[in-house]
N, C-alpha and C positions, 0 to 999 in steps of 0.2 A: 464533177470538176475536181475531188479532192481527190482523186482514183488517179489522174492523168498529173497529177502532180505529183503522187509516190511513184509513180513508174518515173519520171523525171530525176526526180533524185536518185533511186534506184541503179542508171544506167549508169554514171560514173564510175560508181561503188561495184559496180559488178565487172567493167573493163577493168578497173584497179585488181579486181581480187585477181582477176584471168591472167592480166600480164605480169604479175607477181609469183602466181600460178606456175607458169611457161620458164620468165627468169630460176625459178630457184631449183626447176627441173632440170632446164640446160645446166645450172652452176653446178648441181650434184652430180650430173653427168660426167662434167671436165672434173671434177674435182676426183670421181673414182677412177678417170683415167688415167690421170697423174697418182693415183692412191699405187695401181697395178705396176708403175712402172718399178725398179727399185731406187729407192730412197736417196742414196746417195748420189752427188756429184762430183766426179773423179779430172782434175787437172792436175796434170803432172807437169812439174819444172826439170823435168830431164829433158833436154835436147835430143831430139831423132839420129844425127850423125852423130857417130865415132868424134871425127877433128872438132867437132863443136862440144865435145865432151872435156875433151884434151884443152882446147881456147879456155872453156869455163875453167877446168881447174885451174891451170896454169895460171890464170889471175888472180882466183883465191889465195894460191900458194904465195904468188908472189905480193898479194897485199901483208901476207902474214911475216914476209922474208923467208919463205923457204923454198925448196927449188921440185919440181916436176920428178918425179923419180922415173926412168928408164918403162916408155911406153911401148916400145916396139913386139916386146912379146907378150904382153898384154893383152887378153879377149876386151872386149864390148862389155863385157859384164861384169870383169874386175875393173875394168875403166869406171864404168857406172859405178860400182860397190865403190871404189877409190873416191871418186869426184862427191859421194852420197856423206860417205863417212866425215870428212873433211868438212865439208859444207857444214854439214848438223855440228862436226866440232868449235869449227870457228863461227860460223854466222847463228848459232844457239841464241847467245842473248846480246847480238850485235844491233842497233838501230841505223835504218838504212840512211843515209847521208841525204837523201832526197824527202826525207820527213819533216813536213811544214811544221813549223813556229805557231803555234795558239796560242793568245797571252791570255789570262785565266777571264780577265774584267774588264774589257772592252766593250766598247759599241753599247747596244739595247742593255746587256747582259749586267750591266752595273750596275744599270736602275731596278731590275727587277730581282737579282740573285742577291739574297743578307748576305752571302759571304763576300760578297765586294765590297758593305755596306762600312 
């Protein structure tokens, strides 16, 4: 009788180890195939056309007051270098106009934060 009661407890504790087992197999799996890939994620803020290039600057420029310099004999890639430089010189430590408002001690955060206190 007490034979057929350790196998009983027994059988949980051995699905538990098995499917723990299995999970951490697959997890190491996915894990080194994302390990294989390279590391970084590349998104880039440069628009694919030319005249979207041109659009962008030209608004920069003109938020800053200054005027578009003569594109017509200009490549795609002094466009790019142009619109790059620009950007990084004006929009460096610009904050964008569309950045919400946090007040520090609001809500939950008053009761539980001393520095609101």
């Amino acid at each position: 009788m007490a034979n057929s009661s350790e196998r009983g407890r027994r059988w949980p504790v051995a699905v538990a180890a098995v499917a723990l087992t299995v999970c951490g197999a697959g997890w190491a799996v996915s894990a080194q195939g994302e390990a294989d890939r390279s590391g970084v994620a590349v998104q880039t803020a440069t628009p694919a056309t030319r005249d979207e290039m041109i659009r962008n600057w030209t608004k920069l420029l003109a938020a800053q007051g200054k005027e578009l310099p003569d594109t017509s004999d200009l490549s795609i890639e002094e466009i790019r270098a142009g619109w790059e430089r620009d950007r990084l010189k004006y929009l460096k430590y610009a904050e964008p106009a569309e950045m919400p408002v946090v007040y520090a001690c609001t809500g939950v955060k008053s009761v539980f934060d001393p520095d609101c206190w």
